[in-house]
N, CA, C and O atoms as a printed pandas DataFrame, in Angstrom:
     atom_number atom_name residue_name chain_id  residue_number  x_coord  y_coord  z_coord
0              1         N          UNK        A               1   -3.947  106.442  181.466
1              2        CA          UNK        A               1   -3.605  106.794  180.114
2              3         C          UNK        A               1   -4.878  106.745  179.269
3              4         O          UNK        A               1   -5.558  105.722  179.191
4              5         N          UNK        A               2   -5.268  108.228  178.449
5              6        CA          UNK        A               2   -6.122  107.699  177.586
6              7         C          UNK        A               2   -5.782  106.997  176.195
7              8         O          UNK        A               2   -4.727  106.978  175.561
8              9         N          UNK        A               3   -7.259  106.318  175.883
9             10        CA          UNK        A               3   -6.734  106.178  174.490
10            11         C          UNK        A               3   -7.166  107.268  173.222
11            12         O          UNK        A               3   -8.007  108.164  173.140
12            13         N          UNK        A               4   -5.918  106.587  172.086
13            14        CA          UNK        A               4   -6.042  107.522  171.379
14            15         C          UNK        A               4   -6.754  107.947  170.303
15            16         O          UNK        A               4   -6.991  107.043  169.501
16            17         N          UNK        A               5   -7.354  109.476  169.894
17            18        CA          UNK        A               5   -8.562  109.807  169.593
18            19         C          UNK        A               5   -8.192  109.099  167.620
19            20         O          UNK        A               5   -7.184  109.159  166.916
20            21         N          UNK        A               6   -9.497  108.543  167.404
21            22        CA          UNK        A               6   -9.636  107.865  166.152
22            23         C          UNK        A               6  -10.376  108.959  165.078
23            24         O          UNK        A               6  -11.594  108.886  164.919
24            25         N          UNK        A               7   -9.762  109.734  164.522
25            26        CA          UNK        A               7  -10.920  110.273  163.638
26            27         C          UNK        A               7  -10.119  110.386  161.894
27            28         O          UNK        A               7   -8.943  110.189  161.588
28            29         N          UNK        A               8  -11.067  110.697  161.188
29            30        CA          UNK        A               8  -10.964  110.644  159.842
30            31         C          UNK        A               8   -9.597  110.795  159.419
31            32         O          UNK        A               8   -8.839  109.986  158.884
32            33         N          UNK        A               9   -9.408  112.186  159.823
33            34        CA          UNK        A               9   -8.136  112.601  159.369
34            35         C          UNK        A               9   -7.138  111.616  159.558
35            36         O          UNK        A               9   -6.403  111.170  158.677
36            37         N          UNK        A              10   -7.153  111.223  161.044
37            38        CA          UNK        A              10   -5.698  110.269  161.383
38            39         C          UNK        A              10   -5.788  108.866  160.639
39            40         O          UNK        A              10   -4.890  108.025  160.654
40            41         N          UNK        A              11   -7.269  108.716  159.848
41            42        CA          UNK        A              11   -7.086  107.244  159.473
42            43         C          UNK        A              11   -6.390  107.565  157.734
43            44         O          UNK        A              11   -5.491  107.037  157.080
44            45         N          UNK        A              12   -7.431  108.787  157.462
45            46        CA          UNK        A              12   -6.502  108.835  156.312
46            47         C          UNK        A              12   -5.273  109.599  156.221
47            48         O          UNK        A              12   -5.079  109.976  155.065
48            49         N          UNK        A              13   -4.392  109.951  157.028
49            50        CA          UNK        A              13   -3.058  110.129  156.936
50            51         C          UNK        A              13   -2.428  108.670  156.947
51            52         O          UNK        A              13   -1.530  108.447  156.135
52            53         N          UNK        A              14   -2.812  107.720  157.761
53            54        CA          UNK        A              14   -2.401  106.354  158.130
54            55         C          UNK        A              14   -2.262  105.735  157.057
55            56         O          UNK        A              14   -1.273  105.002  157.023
56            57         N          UNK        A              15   -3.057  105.769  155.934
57            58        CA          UNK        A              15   -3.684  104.996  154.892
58            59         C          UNK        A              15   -2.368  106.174  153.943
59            60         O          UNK        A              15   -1.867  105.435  153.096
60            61         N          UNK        A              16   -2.036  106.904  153.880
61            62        CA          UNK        A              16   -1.553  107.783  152.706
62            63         C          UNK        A              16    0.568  107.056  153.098
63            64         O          UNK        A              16    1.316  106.684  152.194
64            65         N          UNK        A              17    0.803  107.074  154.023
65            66        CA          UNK        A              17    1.634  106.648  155.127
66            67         C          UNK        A              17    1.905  105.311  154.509
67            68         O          UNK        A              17    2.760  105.285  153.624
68            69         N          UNK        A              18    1.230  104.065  154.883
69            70        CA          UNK        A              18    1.025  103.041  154.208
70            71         C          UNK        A              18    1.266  103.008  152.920
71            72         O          UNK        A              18    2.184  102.241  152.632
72            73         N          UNK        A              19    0.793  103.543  152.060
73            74        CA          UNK        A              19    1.146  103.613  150.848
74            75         C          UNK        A              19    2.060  103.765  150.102
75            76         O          UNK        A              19    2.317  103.240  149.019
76            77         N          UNK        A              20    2.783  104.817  150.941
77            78        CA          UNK        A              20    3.846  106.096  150.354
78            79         C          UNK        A              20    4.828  104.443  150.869
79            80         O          UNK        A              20    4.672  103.654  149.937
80            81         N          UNK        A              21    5.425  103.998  151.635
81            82        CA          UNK        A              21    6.101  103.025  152.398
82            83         C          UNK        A              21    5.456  102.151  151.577
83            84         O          UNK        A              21    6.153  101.854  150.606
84            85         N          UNK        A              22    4.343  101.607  151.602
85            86        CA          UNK        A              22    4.727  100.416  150.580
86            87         C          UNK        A              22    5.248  100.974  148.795
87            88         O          UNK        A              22    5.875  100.418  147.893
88            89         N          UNK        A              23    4.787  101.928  148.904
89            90        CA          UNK        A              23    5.220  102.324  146.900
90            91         C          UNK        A              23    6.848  102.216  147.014
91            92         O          UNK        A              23    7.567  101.593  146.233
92            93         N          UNK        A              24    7.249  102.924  148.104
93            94        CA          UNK        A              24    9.275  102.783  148.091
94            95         C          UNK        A              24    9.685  102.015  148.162
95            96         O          UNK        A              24   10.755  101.918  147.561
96            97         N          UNK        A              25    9.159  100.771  148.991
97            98        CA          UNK        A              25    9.387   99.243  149.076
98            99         C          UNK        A              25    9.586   98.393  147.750
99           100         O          UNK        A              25   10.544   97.734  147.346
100          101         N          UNK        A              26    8.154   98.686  147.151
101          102        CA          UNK        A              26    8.054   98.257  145.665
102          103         C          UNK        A              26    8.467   98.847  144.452
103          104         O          UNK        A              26    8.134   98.488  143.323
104          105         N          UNK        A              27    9.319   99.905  144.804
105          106        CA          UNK        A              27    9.830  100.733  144.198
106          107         C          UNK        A              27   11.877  100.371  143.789
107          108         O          UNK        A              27   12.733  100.560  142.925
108          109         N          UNK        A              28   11.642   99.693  145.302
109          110        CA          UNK        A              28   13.421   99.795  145.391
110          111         C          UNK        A              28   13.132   97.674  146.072
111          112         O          UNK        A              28   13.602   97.140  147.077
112          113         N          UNK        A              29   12.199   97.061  144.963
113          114        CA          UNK        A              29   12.389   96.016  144.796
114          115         C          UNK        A              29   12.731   95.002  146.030
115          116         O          UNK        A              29   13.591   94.122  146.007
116          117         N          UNK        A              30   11.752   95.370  147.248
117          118        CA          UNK        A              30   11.874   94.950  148.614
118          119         C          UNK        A              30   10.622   94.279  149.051
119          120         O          UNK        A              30    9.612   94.826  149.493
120          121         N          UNK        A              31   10.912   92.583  148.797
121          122        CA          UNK        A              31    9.705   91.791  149.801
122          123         C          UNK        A              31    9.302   92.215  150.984
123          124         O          UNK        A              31   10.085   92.936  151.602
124          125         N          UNK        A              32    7.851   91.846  151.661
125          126        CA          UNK        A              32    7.464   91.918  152.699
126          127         C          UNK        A              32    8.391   90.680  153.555
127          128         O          UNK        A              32    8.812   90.752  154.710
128          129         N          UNK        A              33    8.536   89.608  152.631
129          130        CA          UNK        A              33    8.852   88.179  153.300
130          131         C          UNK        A              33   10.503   88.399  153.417
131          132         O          UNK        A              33   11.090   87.728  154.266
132          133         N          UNK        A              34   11.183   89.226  152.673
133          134        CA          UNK        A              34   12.321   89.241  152.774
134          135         C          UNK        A              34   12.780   90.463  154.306
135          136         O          UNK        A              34   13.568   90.450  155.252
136          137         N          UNK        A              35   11.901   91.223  153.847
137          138        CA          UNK        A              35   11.979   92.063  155.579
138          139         C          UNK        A              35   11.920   91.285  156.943
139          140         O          UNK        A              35   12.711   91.425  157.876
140          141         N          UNK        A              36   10.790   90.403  156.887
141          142        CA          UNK        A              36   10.903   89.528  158.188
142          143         C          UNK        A              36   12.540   88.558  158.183
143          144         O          UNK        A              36   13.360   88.447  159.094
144          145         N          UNK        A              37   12.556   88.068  157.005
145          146        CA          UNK        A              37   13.447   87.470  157.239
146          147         C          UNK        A              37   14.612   88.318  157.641
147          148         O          UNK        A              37   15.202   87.914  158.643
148          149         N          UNK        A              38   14.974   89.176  157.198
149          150        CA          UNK        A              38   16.353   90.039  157.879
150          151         C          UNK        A              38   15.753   90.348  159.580
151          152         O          UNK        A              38   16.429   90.019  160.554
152          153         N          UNK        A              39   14.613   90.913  159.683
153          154        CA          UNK        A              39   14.896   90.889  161.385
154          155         C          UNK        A              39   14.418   89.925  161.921
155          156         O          UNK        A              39   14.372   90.066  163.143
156          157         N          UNK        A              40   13.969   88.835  161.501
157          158        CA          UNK        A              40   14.302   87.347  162.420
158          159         C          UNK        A              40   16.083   87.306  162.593
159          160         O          UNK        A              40   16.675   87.420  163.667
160          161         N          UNK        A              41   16.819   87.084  161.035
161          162        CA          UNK        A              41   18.034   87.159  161.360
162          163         C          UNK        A              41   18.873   87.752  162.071
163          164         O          UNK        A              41   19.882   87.158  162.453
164          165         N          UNK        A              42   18.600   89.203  162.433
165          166        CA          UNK        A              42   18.807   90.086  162.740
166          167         C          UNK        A              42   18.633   90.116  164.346
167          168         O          UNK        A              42   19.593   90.573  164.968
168          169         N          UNK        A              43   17.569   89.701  165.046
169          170        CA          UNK        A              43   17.346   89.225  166.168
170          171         C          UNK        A              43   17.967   88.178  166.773
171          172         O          UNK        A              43   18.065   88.090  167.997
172          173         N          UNK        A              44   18.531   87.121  165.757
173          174        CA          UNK        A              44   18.968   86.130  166.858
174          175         C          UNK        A              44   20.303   86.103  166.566
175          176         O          UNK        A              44   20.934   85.284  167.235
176          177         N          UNK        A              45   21.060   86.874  165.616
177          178        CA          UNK        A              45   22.493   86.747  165.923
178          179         C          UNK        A              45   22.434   88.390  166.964
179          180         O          UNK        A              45   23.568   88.717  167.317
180          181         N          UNK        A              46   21.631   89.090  167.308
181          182        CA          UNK        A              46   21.298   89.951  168.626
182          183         C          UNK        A              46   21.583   88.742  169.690
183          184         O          UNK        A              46   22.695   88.731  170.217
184          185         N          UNK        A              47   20.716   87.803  170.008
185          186        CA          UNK        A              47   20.797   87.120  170.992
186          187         C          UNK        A              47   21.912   86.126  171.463
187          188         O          UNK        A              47   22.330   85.821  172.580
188          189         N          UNK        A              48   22.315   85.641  169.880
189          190        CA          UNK        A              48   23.354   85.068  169.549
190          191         C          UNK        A              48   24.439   86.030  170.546
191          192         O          UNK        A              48   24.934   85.613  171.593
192          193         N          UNK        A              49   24.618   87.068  170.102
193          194        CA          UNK        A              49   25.920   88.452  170.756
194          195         C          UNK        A              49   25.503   88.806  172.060
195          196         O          UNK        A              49   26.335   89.343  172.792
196          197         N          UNK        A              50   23.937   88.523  172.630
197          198        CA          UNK        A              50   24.171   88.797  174.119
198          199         C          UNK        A              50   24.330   87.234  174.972
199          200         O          UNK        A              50   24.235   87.128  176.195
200          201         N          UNK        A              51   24.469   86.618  174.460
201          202        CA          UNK        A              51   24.723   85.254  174.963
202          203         C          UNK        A              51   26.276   84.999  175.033
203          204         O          UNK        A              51   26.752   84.371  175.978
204          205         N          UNK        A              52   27.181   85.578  173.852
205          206        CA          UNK        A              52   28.031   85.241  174.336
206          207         C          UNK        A              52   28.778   86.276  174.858
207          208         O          UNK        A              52   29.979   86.008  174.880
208          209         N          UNK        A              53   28.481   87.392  175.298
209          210        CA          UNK        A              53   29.010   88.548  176.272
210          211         C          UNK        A              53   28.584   87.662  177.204
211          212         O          UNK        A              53   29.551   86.951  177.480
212          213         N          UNK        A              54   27.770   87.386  177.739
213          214        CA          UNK        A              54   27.228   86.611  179.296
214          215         C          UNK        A              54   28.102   85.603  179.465
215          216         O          UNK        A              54   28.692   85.583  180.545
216          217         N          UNK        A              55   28.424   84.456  178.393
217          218        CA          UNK        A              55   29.620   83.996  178.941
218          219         C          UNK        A              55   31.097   84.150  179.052
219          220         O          UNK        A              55   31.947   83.525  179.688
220          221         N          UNK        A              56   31.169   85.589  177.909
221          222        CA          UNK        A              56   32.652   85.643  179.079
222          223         C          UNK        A              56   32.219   86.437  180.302
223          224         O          UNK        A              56   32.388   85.971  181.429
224          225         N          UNK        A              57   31.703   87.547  180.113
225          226        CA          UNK        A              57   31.497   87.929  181.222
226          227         C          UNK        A              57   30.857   87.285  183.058
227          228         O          UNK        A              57   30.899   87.686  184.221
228          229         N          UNK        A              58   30.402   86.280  182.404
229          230        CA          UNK        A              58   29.804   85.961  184.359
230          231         C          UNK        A              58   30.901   84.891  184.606
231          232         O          UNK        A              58   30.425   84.343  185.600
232          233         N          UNK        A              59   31.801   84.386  184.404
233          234        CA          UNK        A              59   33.067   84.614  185.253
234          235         C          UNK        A              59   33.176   85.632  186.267
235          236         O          UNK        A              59   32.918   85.606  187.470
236          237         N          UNK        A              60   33.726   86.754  185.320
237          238        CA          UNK        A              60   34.512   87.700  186.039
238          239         C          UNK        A              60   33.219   88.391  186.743
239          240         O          UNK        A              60   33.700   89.102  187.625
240          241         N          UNK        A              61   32.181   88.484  186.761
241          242        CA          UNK        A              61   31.015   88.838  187.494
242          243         C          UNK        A              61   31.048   87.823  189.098
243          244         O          UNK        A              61   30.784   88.209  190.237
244          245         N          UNK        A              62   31.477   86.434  188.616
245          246        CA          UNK        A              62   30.903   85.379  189.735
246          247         C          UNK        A              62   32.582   85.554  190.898
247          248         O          UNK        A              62   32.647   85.526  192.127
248          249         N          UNK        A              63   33.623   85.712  189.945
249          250        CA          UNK        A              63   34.871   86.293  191.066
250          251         C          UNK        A              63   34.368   87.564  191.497
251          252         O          UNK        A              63   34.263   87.438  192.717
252          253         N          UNK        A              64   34.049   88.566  191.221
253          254        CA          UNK        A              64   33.910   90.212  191.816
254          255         C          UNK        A              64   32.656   89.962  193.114
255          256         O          UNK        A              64   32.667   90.475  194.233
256          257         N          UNK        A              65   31.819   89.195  192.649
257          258        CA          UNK        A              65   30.734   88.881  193.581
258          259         C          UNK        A              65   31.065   87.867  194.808
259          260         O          UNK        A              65   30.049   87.429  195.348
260          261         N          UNK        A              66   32.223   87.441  195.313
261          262        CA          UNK        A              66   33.100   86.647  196.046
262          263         C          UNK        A              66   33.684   87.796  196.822
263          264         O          UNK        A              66   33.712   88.047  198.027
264          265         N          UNK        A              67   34.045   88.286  195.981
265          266        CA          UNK        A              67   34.550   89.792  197.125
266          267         C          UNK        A              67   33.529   91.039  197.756
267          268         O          UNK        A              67   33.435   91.503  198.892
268          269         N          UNK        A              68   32.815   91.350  196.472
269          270        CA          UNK        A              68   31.616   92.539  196.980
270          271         C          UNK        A              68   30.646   92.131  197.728
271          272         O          UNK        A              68   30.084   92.920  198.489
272          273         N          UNK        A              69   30.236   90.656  197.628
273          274        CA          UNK        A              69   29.086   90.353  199.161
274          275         C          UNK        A              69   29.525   90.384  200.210
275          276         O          UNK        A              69   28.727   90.758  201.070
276          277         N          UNK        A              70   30.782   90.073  200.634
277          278        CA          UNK        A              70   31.208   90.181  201.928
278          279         C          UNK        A              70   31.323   91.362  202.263
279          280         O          UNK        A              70   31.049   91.588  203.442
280          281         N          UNK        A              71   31.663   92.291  201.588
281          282        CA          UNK        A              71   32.342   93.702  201.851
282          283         C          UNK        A              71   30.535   93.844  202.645
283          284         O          UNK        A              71   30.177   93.796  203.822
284          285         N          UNK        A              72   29.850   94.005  201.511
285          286        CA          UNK        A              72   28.401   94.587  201.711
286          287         C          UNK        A              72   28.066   93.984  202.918
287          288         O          UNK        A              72   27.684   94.951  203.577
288          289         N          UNK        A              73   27.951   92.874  203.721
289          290        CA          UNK        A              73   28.008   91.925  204.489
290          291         C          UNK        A              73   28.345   92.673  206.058
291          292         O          UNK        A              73   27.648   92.975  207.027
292          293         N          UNK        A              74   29.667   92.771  205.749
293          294        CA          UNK        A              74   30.232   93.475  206.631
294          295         C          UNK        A              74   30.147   94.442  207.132
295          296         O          UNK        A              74   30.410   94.707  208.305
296          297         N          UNK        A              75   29.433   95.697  205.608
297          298        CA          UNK        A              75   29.074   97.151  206.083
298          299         C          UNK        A              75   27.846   97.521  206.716
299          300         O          UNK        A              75   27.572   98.550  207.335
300          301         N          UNK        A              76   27.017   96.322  206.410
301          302        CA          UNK        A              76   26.155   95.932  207.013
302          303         C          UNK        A              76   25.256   95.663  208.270
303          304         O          UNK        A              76   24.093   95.906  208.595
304          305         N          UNK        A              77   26.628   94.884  208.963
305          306        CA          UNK        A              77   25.913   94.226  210.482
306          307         C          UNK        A              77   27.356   95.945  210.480
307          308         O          UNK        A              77   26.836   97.046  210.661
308          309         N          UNK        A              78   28.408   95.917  210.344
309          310        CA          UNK        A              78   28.299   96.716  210.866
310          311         C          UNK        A              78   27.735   98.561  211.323
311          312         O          UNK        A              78   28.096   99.247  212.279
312          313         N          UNK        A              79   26.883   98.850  210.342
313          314        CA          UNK        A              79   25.548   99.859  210.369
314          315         C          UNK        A              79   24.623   99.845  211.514
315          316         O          UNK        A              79   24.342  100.758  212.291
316          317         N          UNK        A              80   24.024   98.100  211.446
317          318        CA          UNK        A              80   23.475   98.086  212.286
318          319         C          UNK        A              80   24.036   98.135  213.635
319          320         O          UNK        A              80   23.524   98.725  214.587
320          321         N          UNK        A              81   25.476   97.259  213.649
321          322        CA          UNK        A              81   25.697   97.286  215.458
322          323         C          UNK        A              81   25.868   98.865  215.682
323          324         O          UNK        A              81   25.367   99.281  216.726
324          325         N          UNK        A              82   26.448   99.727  214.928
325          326        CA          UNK        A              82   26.499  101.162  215.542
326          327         C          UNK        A              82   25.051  101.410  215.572
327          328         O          UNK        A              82   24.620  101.341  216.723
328          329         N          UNK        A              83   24.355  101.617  214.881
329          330        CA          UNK        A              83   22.677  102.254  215.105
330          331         C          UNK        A              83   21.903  101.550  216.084
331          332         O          UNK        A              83   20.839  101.860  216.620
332          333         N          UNK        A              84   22.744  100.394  216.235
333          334        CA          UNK        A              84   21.634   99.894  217.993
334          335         C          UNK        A              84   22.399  100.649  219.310
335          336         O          UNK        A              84   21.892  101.016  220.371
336          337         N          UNK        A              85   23.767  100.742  218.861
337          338        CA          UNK        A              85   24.646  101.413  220.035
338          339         C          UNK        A              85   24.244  102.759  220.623
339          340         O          UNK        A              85   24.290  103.233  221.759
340          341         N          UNK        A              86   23.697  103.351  219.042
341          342        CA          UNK        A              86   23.114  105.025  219.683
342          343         C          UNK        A              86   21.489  104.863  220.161
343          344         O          UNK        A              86   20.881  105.831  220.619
């Protein structure tokens, strides 16, 4: 992968970009400190919600996996005993 080319133009579009985004920010009365804080919050009731899908779910993951290893198990040796047979 190369990296990417640095020249005038792209720094001052970057810089115009920046601006325009911070003027709407400060425009429509929006901290920098209050942004982090919503996606810190925002992140851990995320984690908060995949934590508790995982516990209902790996139950019913840890019964299905009681049945599907054996199956696999089974289809298994038996693959191999036919493919040593031929």
């Amino acid at each position: 992968m190369t990296a990417p080319r640095v020249s005038i133009a792209n720094v001052v579009k970057f810089l115009l970009v920046c601006f325009a985004v911070g003027w709407v920010l400060k425009f429509v009365a929006v901290r920098p400190i209050e942004m982090w804080h919503w996606v810190e919050r925002t992140a851990r009731h995320f984690g908060q919600f995949v934590m508790d899908i995982g516990q209902w779910a790996l139950p019913y993951i840890i019964v299905g996996a009681g049945v599907v290893v054996p199956v696999i198990v089974i289809r298994a040796v038996y693959r191999y005993m036919r493919n040593r047979a031929n």
